[in-house]
ChimeraX commands (.cxc) that place a marker at each C-alpha (Angstrom):
marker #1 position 0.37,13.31,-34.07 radius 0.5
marker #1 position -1.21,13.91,-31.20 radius 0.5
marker #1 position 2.45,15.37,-29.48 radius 0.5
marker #1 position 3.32,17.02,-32.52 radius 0.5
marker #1 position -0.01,19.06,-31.54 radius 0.5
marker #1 position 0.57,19.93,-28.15 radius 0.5
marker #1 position 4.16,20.80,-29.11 radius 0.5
marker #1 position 2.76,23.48,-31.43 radius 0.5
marker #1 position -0.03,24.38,-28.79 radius 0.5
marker #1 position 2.88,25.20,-26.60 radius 0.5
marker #1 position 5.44,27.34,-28.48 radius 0.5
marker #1 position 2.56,29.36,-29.74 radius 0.5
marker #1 position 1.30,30.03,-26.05 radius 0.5
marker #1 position 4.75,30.65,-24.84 radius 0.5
marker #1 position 5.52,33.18,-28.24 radius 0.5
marker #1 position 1.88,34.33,-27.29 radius 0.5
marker #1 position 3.29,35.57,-23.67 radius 0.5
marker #1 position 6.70,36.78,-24.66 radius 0.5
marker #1 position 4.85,38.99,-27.64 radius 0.5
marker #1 position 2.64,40.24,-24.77 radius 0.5
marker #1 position 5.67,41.41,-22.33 radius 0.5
marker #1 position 7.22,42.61,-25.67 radius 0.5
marker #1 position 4.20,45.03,-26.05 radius 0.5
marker #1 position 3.71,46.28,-22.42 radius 0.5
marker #1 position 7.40,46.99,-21.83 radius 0.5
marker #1 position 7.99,49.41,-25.56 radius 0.5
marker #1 position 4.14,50.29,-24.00 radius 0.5
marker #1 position 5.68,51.32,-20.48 radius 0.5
marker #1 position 8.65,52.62,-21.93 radius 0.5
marker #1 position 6.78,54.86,-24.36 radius 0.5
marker #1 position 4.85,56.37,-21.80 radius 0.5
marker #1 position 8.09,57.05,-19.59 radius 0.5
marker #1 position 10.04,58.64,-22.82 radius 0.5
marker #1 position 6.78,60.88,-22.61 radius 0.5
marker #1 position 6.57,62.01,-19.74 radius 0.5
marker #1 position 10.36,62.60,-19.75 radius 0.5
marker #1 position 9.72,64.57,-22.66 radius 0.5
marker #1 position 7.25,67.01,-21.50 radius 0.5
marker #1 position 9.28,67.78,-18.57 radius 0.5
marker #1 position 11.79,70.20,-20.14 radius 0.5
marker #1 position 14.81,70.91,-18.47 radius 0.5
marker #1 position 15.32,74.22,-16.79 radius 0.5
marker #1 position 18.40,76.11,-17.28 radius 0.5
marker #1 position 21.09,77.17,-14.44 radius 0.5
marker #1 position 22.93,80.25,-15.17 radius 0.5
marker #1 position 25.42,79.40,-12.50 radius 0.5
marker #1 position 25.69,75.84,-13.49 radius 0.5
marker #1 position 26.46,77.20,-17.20 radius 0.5
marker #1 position 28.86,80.04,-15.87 radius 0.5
marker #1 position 31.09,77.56,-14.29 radius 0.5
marker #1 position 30.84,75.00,-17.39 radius 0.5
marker #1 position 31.53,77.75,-20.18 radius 0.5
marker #1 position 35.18,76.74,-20.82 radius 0.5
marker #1 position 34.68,75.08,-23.84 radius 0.5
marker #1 position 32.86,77.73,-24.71 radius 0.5
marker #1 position 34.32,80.77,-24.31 radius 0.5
marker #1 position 37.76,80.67,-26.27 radius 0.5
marker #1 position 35.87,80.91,-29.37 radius 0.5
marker #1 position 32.44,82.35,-28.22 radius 0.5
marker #1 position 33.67,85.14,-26.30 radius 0.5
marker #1 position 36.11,86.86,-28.16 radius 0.5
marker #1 position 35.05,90.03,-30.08 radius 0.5
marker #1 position 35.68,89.66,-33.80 radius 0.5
marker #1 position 37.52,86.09,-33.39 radius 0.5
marker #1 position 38.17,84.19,-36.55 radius 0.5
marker #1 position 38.54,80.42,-36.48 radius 0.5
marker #1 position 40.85,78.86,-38.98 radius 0.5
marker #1 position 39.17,75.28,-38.73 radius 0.5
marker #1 position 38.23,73.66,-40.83 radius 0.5
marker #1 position 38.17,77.29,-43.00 radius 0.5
marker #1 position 38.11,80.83,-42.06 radius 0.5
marker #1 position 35.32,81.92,-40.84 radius 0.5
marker #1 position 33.55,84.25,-38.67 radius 0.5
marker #1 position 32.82,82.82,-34.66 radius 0.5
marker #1 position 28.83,83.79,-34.23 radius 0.5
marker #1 position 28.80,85.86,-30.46 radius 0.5
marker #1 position 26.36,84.15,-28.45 radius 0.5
marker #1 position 25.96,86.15,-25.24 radius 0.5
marker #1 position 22.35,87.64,-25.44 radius 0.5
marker #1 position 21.06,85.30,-27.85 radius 0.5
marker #1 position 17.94,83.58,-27.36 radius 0.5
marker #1 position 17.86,80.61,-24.52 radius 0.5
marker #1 position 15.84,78.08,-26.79 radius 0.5
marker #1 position 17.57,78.90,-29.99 radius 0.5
marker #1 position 20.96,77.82,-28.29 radius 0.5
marker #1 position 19.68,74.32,-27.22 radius 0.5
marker #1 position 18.48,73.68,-30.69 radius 0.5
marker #1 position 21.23,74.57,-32.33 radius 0.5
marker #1 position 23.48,72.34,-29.55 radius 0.5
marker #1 position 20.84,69.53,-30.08 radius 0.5
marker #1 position 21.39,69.81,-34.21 radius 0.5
marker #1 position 24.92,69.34,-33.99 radius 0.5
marker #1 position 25.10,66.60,-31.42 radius 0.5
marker #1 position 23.03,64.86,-33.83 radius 0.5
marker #1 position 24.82,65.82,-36.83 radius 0.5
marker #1 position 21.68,67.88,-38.25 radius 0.5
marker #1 position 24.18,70.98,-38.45 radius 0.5
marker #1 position 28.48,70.57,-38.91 radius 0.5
marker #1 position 31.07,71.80,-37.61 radius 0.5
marker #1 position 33.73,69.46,-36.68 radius 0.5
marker #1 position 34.70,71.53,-33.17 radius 0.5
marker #1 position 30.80,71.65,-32.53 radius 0.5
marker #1 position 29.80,68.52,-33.46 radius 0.5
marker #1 position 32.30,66.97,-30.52 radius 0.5
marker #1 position 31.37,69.57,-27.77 radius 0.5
marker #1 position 28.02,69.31,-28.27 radius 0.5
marker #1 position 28.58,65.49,-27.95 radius 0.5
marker #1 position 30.11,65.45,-24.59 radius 0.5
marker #1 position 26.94,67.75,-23.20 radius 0.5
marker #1 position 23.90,66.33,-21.18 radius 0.5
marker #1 position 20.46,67.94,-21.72 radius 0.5
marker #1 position 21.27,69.66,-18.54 radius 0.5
marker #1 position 24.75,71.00,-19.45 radius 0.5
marker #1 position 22.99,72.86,-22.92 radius 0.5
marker #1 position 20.25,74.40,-20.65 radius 0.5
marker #1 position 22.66,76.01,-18.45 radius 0.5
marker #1 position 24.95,77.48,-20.90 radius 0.5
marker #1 position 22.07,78.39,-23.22 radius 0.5
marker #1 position 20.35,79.92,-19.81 radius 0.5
marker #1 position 23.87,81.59,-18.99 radius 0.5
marker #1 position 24.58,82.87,-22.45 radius 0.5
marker #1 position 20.65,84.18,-23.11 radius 0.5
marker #1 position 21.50,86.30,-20.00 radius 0.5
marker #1 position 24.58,88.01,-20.88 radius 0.5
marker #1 position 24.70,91.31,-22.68 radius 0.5
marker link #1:1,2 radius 0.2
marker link #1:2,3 radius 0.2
marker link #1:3,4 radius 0.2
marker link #1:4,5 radius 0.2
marker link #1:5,6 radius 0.2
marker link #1:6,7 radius 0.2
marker link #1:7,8 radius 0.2
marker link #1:8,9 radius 0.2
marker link #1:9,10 radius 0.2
marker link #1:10,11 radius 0.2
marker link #1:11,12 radius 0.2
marker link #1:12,13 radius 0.2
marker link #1:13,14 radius 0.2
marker link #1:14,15 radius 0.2
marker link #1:15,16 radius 0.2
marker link #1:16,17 radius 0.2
marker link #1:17,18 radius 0.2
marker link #1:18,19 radius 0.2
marker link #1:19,20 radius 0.2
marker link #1:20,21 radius 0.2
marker link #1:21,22 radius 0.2
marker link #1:22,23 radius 0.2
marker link #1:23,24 radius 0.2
marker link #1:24,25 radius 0.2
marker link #1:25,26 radius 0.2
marker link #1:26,27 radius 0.2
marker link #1:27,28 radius 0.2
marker link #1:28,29 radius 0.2
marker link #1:29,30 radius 0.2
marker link #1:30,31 radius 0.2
marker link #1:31,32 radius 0.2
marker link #1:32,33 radius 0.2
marker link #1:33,34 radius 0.2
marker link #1:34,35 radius 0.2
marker link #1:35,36 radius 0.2
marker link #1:36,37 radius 0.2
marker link #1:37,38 radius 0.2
marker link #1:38,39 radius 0.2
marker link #1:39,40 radius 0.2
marker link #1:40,41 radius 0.2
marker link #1:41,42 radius 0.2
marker link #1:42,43 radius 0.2
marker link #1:43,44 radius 0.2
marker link #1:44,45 radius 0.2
marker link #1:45,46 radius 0.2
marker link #1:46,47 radius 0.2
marker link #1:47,48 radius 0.2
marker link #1:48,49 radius 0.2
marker link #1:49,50 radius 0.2
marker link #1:50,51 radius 0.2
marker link #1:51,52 radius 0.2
marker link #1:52,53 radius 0.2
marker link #1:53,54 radius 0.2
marker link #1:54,55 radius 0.2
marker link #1:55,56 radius 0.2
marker link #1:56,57 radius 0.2
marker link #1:57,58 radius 0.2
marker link #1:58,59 radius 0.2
marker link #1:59,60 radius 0.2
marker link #1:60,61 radius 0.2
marker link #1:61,62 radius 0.2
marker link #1:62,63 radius 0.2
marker link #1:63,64 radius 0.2
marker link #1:64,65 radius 0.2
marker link #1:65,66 radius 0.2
marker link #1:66,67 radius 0.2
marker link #1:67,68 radius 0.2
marker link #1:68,69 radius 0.2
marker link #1:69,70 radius 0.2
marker link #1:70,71 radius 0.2
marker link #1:71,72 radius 0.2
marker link #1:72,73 radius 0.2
marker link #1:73,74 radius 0.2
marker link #1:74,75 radius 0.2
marker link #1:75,76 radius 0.2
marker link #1:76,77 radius 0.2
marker link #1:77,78 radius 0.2
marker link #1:78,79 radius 0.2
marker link #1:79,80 radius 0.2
marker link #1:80,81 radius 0.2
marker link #1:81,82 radius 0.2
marker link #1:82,83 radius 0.2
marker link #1:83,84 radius 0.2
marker link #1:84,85 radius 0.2
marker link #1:85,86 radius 0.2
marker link #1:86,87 radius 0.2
marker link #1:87,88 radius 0.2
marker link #1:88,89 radius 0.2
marker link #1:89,90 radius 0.2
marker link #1:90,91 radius 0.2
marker link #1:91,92 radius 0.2
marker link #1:92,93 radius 0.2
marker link #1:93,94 radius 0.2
marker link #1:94,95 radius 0.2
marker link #1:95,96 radius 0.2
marker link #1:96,97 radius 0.2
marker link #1:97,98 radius 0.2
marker link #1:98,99 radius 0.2
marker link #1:99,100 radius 0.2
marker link #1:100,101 radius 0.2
marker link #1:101,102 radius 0.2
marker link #1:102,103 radius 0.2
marker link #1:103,104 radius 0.2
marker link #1:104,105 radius 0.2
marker link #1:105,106 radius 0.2
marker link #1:106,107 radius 0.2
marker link #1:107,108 radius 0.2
marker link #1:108,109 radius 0.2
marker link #1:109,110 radius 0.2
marker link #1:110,111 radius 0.2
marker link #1:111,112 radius 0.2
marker link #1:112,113 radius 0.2
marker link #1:113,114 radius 0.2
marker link #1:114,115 radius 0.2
marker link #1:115,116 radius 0.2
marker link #1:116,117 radius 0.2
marker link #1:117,118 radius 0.2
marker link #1:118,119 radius 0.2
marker link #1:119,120 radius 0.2
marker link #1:120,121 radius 0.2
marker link #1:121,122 radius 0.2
marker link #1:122,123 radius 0.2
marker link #1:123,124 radius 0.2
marker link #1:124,125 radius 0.2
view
């Protein structure tokens, strides 16, 4: 009996431990997702100029119509507003808004890559 004890004394210090690590790493990495996000990202209008590709063939054409999935009316972006332009990239990355085209671009983009085309479009007139 006396083995059977100090088995159980055992595996409840070791489970003891591991919980412990368990709760100082999501601890540590809680405090680092923080402080990543209270560092926003600043936008590059150069950066965003040279990455608006994707962008552009639908974005930047006066009056353009897209015929996928329906008919509809392509919003102009240049001049809108910097912060509006990284939510609405952040919505459909994470399906929140839908548009098949939109949903897969906004995919591909880094945190980065939406602040410098929402910084580049924000400052065109």
């Amino acid at each position: 009996m006396t083995s059977f004890l100090h088995d159980i004394t055992c595996l409840f210090r070791r489970t003891a431990r591991a919980a412990a690590v368990i709760v100082v790493a999501a601890g540590t990495a809680g405090a680092a997702g923080t402080a990543w996000a209270q560092e926003p990202v600043q936008g590059d209008i150069e950066s965003g100029a040279r990455q608006n590709s994707m962008c552009i063939g639908c974005h930047g054409i006066p009056g353009y119509k897209a015929s996928f999935p329906e008919v509809y009316s392509v919003p102009m972006i240049a001049g809108q507003n910097e912060q509006y332009i990284i939510v609405a990239l952040r919505a459909y990355a994470s399906g929140e808004r839908s548009h098949p085209t939109m949903n897969a671009i906004s995919t591909s983009l880094s945190e980065q890559d939406m602040a410098d085309l929402a910084a580049y479009y924000a400052n065109l007139k």
